[in-house]
Backbone as a ProteinNet text record, in pm:
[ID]
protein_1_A
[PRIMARY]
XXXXXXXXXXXXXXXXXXXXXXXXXXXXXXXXXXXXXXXXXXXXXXXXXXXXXXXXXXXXXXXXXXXXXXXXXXXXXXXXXXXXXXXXXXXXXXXXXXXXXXXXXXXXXXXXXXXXXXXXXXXXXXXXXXXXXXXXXXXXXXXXXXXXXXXXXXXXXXXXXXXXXXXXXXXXXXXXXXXXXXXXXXXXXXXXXXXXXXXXXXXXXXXXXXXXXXXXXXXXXXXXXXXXXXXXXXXXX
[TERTIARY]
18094.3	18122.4	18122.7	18145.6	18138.9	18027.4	17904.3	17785.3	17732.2	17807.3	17748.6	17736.2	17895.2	17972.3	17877.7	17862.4	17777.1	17633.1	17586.6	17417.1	17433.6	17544.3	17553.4	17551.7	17602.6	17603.5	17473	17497	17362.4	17269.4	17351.8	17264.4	17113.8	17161.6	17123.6	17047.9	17084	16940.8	16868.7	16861.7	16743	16680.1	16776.1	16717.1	16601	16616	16566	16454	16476.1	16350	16211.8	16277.7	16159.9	16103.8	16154	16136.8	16000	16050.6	15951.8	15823	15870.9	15721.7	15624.2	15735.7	15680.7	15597.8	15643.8	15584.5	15438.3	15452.7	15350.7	15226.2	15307.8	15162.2	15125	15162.1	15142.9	15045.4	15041.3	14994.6	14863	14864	14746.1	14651.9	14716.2	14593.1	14550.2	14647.3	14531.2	14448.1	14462.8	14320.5	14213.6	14263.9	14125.2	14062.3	14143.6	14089.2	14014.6	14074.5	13979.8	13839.3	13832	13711.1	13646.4	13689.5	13612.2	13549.8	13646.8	13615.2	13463.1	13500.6	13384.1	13265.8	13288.3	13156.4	13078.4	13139.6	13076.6	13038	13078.6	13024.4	12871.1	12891.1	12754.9	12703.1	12711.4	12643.6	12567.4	12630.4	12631.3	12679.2	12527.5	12634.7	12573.9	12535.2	12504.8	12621.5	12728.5	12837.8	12982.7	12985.9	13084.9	13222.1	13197.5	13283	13379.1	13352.7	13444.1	13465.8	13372.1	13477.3	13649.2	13587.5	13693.1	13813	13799.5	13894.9	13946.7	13893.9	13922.1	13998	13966.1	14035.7	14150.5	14172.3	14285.5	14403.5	14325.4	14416.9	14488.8	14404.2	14440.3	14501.6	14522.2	14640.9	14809.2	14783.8	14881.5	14973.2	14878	14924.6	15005.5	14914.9	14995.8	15126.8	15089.9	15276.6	15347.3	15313.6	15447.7	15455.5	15393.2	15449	15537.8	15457.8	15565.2	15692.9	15736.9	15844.3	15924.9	15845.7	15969.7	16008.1	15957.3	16006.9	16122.9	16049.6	16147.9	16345.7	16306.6	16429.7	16460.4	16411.1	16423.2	16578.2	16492.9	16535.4	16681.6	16692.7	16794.8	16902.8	16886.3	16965	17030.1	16935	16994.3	16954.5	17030.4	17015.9	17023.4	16974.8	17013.1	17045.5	17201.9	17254.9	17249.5	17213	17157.1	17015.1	16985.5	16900.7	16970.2	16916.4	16954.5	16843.7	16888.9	16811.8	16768.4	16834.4	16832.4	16980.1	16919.4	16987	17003.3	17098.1	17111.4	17194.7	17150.6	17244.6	17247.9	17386.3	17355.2	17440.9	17399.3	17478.5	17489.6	17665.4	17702.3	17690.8	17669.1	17768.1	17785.7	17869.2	17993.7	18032.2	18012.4	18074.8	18193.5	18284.2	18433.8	18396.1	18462.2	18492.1	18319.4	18363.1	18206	18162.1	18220.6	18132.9	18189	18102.8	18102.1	18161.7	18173.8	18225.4	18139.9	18102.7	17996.7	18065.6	18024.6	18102.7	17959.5	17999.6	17862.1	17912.1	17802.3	17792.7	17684.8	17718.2	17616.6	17628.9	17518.5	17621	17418.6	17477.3	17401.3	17434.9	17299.3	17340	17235.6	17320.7	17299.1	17286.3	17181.3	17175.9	17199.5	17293.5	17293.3	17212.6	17177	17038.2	17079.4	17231.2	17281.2	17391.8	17499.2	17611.3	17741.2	17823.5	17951.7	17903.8	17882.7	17837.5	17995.7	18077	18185.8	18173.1	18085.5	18085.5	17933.3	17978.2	17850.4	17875.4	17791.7	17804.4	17703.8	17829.7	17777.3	17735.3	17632.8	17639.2	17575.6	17684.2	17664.8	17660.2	17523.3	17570.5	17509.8	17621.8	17621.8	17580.5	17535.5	17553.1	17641.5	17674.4	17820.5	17937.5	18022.7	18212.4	18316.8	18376.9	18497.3	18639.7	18714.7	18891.5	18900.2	18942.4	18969.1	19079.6	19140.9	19236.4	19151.7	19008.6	18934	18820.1	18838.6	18719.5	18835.6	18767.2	18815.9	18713.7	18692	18649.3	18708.7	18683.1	18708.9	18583.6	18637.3	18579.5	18565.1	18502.2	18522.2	18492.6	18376.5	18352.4	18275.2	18310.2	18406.3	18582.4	18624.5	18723.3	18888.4	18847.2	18955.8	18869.7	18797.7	18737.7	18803.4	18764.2	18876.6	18761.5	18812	18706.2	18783.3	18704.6	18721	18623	18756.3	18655.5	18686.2	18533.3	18546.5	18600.6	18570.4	18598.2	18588.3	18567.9	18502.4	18351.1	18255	18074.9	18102.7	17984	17951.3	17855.7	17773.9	17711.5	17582.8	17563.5	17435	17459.9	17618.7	17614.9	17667.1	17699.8	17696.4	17863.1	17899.6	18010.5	17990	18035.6	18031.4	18147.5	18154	18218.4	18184.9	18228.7	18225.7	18288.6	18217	18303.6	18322.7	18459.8	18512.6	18511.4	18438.4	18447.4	18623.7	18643.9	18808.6	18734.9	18620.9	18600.4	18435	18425.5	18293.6	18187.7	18028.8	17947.8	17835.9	17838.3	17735.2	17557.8	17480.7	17348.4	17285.5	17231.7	17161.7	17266.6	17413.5	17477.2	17505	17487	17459.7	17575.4	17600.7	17730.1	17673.2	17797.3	17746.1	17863	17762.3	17915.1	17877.7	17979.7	17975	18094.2	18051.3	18142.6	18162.7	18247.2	18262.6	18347.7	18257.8	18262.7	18287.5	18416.5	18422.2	18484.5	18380.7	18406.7	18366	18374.2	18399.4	18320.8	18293.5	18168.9	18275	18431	18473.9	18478.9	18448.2	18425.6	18320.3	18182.6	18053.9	17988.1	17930	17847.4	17707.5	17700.6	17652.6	17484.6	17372.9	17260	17187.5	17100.5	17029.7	16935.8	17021	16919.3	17016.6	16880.6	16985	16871.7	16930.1	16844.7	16932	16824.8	16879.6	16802.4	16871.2	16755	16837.6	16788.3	16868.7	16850.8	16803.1	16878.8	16759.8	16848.3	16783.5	16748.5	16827.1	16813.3	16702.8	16628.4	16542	16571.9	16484.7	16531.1	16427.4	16472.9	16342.5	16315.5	16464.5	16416.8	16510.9	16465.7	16583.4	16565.1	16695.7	16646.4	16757.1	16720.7	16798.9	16796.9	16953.4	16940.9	17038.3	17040.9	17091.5	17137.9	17309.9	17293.9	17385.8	17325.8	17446.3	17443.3	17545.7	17538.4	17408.5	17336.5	17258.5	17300.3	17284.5	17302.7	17277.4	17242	17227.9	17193.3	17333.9	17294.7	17245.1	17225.9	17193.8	17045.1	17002.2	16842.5	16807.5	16863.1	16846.2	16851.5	16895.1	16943.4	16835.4	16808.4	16725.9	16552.6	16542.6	16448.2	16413.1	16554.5	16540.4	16515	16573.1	16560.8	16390.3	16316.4	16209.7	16094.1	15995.6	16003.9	16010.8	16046	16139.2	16055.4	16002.1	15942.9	16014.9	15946.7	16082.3	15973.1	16022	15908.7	15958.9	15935.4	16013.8	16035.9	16134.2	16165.1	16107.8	16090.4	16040.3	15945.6	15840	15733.6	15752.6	15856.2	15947.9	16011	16048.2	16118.1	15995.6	16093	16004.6	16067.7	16019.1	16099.5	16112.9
14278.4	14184	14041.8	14028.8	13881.9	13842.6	13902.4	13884	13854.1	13911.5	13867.7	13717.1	13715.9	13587.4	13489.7	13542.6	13423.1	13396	13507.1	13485.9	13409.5	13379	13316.3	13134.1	13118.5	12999.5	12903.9	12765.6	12712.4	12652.8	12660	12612.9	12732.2	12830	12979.2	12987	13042	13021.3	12914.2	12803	12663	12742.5	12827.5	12841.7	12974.6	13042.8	13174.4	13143.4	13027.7	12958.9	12906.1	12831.2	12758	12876.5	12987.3	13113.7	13155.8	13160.6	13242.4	13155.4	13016.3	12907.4	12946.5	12950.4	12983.7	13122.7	13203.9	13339.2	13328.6	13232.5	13265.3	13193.8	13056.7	12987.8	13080.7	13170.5	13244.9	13337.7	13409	13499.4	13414.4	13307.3	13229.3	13215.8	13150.3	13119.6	13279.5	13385.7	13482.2	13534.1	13518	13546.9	13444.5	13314.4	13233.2	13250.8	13283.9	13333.5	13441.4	13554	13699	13627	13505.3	13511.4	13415.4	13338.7	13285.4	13328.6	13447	13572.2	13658	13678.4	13770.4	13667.8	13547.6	13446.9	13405.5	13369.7	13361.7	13457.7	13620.5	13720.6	13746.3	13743.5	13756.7	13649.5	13540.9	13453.5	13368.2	13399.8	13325.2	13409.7	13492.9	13604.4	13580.9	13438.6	13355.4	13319	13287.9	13212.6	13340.3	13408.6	13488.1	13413.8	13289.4	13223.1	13203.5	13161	13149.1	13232	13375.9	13468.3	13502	13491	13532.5	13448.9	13375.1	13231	13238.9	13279.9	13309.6	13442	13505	13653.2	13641.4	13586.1	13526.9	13486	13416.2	13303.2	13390.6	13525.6	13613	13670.3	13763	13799.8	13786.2	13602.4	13524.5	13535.4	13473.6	13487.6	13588.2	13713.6	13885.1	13888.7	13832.6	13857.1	13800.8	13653.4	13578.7	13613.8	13685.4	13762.6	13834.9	13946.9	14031.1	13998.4	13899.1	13852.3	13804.8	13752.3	13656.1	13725.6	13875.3	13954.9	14040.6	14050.2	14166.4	14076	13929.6	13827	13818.1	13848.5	13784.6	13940.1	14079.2	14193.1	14225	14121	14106.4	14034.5	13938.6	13854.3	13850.4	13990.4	13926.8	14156.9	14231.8	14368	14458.7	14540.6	14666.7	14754.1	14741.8	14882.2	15046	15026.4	15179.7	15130.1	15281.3	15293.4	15380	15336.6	15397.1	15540.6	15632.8	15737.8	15766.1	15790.7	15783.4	15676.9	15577.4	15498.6	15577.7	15601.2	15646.8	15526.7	15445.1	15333	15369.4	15423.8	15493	15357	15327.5	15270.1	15316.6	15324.1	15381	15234.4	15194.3	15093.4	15124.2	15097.6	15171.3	15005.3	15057.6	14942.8	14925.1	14820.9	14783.1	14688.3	14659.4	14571.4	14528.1	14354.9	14276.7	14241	14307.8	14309.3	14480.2	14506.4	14609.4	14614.1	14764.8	14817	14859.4	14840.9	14864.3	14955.8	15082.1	15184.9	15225	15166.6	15165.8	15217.2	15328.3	15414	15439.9	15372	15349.6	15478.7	15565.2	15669.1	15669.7	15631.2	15610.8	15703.5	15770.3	15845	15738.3	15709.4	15638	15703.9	15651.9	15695.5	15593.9	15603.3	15485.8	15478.1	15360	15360.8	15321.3	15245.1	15238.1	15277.6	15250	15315	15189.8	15291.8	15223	15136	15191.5	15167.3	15172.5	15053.2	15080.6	15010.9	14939.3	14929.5	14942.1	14951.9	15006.5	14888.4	14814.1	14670.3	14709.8	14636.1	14669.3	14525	14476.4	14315.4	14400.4	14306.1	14358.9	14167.7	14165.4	14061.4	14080.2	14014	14036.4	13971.5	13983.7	13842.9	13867.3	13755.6	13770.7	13759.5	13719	13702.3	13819.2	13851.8	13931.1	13870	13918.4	13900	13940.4	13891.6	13928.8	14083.6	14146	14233.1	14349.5	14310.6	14425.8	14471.6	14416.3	14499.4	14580.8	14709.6	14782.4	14851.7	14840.7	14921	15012.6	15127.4	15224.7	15282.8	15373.3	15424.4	15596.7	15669	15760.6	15888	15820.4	15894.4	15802	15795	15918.3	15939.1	16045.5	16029.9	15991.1	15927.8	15866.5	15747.2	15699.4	15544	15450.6	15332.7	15195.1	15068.4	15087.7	14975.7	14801.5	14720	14596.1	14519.7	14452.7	14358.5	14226.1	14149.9	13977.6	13953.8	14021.8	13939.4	13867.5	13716.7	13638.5	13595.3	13575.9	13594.8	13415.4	13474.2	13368.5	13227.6	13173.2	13080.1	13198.4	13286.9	13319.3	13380.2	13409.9	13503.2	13607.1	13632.7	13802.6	13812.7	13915.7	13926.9	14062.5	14058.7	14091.8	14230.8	14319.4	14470.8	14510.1	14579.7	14666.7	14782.3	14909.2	15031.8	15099.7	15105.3	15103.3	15292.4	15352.1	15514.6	15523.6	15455.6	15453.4	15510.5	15546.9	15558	15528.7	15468.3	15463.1	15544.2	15583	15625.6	15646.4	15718.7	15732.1	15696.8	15689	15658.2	15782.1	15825.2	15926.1	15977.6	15959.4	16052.2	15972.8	16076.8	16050.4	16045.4	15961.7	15965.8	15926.8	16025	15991.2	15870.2	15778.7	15662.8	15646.3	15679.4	15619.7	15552.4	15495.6	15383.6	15327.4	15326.5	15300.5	15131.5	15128	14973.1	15017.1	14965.7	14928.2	14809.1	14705.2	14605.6	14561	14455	14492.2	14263.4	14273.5	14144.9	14029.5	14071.3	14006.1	13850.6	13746.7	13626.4	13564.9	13669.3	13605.4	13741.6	13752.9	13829.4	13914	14009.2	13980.3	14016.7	13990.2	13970.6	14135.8	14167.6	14322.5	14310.4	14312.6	14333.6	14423.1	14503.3	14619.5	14582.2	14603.1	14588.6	14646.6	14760.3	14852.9	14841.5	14804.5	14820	14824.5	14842.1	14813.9	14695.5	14625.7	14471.7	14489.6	14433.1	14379	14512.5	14632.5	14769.3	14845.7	14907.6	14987.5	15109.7	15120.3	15275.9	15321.4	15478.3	15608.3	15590.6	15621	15702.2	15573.7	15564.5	15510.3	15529.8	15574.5	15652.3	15567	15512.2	15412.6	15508.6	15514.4	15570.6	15448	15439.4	15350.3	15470.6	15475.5	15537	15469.7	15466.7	15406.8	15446.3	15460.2	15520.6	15481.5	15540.7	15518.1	15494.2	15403.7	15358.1	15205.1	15203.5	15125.9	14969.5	14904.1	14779.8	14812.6	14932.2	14955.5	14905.9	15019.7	14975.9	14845.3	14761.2	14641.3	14546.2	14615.9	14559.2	14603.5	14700.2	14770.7	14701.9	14613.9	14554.7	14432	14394.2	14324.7	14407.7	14507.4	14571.7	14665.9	14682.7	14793.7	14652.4	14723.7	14837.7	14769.8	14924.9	14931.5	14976.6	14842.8	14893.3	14889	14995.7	15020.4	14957.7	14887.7	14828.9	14837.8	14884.6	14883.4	14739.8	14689.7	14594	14538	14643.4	14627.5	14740.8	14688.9	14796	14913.3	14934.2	15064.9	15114.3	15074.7	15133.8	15237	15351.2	15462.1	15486.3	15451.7	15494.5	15597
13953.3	13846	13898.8	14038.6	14055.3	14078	14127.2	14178	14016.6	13934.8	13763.8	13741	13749.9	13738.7	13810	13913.6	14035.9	13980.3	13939.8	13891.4	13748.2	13641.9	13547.6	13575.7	13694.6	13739.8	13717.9	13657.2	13630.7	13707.7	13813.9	13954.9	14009.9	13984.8	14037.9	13863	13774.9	13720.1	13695.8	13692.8	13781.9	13877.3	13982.7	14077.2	14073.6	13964.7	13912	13839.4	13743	13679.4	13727.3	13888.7	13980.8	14060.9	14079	14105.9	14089.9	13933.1	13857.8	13858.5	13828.1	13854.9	13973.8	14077.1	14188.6	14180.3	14132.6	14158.1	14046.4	13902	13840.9	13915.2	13998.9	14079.5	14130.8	14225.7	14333.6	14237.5	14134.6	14105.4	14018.4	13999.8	13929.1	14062.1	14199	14284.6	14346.8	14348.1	14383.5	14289.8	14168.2	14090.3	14114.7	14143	14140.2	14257.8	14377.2	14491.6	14502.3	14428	14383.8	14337.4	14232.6	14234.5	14289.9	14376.5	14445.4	14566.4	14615.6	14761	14639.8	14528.5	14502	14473.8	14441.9	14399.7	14538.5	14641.6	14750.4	14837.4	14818.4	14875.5	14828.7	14645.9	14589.4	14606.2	14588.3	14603	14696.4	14792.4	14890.9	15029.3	15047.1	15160.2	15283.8	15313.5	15423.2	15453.6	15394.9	15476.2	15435.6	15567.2	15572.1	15598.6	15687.2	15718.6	15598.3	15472.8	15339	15283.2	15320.2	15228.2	15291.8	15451.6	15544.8	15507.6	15480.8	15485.6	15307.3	15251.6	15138.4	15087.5	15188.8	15178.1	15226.3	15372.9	15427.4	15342.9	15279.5	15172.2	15019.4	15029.7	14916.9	14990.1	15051.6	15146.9	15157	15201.4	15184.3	15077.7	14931.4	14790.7	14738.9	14768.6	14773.6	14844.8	14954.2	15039.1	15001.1	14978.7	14908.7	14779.5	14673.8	14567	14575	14635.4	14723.2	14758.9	14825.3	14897.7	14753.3	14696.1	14554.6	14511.7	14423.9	14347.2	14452.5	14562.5	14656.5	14634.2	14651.3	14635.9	14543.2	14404.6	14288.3	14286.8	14306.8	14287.8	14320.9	14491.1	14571.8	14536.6	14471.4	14450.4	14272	14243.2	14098.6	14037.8	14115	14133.5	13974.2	13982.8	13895.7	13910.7	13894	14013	13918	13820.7	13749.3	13650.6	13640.5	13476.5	13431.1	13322.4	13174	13142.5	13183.5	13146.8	13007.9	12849.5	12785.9	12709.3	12560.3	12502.7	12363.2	12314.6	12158.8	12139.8	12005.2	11898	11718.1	11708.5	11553.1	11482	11432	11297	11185.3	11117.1	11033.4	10929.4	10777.7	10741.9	10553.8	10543.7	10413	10332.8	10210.8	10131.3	10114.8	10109.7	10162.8	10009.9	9900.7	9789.9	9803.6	9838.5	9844.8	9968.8	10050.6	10220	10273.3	10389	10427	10578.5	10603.9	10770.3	10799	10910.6	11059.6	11178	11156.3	11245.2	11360.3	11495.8	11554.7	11663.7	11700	11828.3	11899.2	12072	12149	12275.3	12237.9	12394.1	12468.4	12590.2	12704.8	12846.2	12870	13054.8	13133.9	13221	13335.2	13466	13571.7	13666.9	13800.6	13882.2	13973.7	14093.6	14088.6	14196.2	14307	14311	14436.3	14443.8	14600.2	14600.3	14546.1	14526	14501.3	14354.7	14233.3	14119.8	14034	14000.1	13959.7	13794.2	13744.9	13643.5	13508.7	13433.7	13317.9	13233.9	13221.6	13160.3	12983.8	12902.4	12776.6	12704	12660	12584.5	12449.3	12337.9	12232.3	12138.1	12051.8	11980.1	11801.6	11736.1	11569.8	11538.6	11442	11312.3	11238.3	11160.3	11029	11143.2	11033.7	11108.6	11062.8	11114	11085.3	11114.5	11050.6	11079.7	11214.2	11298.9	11459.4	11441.2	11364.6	11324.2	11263.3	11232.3	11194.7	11251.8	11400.2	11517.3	11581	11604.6	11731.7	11810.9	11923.4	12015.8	12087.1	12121.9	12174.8	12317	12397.7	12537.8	12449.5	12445.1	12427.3	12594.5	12591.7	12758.7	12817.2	12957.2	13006	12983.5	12958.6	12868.3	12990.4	13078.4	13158.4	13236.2	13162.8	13181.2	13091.8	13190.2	13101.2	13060.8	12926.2	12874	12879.7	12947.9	12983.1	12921.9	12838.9	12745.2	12738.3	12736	12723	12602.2	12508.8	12365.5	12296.5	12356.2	12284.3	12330.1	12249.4	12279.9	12342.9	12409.1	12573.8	12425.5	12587.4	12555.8	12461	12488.4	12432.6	12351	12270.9	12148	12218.6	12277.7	12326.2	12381.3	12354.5	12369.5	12514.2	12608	12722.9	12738.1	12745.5	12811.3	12902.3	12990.6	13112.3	13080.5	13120	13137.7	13286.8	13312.6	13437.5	13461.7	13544.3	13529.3	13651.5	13667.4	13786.9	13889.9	13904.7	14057.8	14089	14170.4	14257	14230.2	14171.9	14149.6	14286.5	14358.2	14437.6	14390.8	14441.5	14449.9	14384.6	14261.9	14257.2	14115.2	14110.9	14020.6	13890.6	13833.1	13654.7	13602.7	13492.6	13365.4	13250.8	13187.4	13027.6	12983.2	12910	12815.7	12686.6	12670.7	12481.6	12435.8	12362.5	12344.8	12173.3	12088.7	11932.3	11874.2	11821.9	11767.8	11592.1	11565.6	11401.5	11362.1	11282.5	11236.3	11102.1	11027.9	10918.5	10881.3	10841.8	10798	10676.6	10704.1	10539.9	10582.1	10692.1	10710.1	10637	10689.3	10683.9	10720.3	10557.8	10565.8	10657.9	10701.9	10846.9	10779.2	10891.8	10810.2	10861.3	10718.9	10790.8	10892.6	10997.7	11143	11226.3	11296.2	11404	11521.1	11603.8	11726.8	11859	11939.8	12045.8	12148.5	12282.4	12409.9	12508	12618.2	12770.5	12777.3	12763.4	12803.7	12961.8	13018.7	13183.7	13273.7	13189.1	13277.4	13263.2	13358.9	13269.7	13189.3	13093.4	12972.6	13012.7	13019.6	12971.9	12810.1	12802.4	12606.2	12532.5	12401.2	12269.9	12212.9	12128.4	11997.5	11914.2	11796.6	11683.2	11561.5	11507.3	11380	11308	11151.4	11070	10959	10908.9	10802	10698.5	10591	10467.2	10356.9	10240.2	10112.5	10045.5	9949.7	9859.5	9716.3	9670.9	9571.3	9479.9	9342.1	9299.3	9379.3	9448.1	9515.9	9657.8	9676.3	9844.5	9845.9	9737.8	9730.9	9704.3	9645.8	9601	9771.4	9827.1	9998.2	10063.7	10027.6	10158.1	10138	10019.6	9992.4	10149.4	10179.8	10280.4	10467	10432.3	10572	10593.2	10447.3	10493	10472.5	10539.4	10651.3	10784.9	10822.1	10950.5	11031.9	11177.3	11252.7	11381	11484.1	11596	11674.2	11807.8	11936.4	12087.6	12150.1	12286.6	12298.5	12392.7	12429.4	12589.8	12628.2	12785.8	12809.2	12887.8	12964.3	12932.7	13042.5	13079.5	12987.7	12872.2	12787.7	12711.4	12643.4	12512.9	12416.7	12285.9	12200.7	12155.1
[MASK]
+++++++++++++++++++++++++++++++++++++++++++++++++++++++++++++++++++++++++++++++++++++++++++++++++++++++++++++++++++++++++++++++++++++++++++++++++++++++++++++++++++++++++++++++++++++++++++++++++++++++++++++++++++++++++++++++++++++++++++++

């Protein structure tokens, strides 16, 4: 958690940003090099001297790619994946705003040792009475849920789930975790959205369920249709 804390720092992402500059130069001059090693081979296969020197120079480009991401990886880690993500949303009419009964259960696998927390970022739209959110840990069922509570600079309200002991490299847990809140501030807007975030996912699977009726359909004019998209490469839905 502090290495979190530390990578939030605005010095360190500046420093993550020029990074990435760095890494996209790096990956722009070895393509132009790719074709300038293949334009002077065909073209010009009197002067070996420049392909050599050109190949050289692609080489280079490759390693220091290599090297940024290997640092980028180091300095800013993923200490699990997310084997499979399930996000169900329940939501129920309450008078003239509604409750949001939401359940996220995730198995994780830790990729390194001494894995002590399962980091959850969750962000809404709409306001609620601070007296009508509750969260709950359900499993693992002697894990401690640690919560920020109030949403950061980016909206997101920040959790950790603590398993009370250390996770070895390789071993799996299941977490799930229950959110009920309730929109009577400010109406919250129809959007759902489920992913790992920065972790990688195998699987996600999103379900949405709510009464049918009269003003539902009149609502659901705004939510269909409903298309699902991975969020990352690596992710499947």
């Amino acid at each position: 958690m502090t290495l979190e804390l530390l990578m939030d720092k605005t010095a360190l992402k500046n420093t993550r940003t020029i990074a990435a500059t760095i890494n996209a130069f790096v990956l722009l001059s070895s393509l132009v090099a790719s074709i300038l090693v293949a334009f002077s081979v065909n073209a010009e296969p009197n002067r070996p001297a420049l392909a050599l020197a050109l190949s050289f120079f692609l080489g280079i480009a490759l390693s220091a790619l290599a090297y940024l991401r290997h640092r980028l990886r180091t300095f800013n880690p993923t200490l699990y994946r997310i084997l499979q993500l399930e996000g169900v949303l329940t939501i129920e009419p309450v008078g003239d705003h509604r409750r949001y009964h939401y359940i996220r259960r995730q198995r994780i696998r830790a990729t390194h040792d001494d894995l002590r927390l399962i980091e959850l970022r969750e962000h809404w739209t709409g306001k609620g009475s601070r007296d009508s959110l509750t969260v709950k840990c359900i499993r693992p069922t002697d894990a401690k849920l640690m919560n920020g509570e109030v949403p950061e600079e980016d909206g997101r309200v920040h959790r950790w789930v603590y398993p009370t002991r250390p996770l070895g490299r390789g071993e799996c847990v299941d977490v799930e975790v229950h959110q009920i809140h309730i929109d009577d501030v400010e109406a919250q807007r129809p959007y759902f959205r489920q992913g790992g975030g920065r972790y990688d996912t195998d699987a996600i699977y999103v379900k949405v369920r709510f009464p049918v009726g009269r003003d539902t359909r009149r609502r659901l004019e705004h939510w269909a249709p409903f298309t699902a998209q991975p969020a990352h490469p690596n992710h499947r839905l």
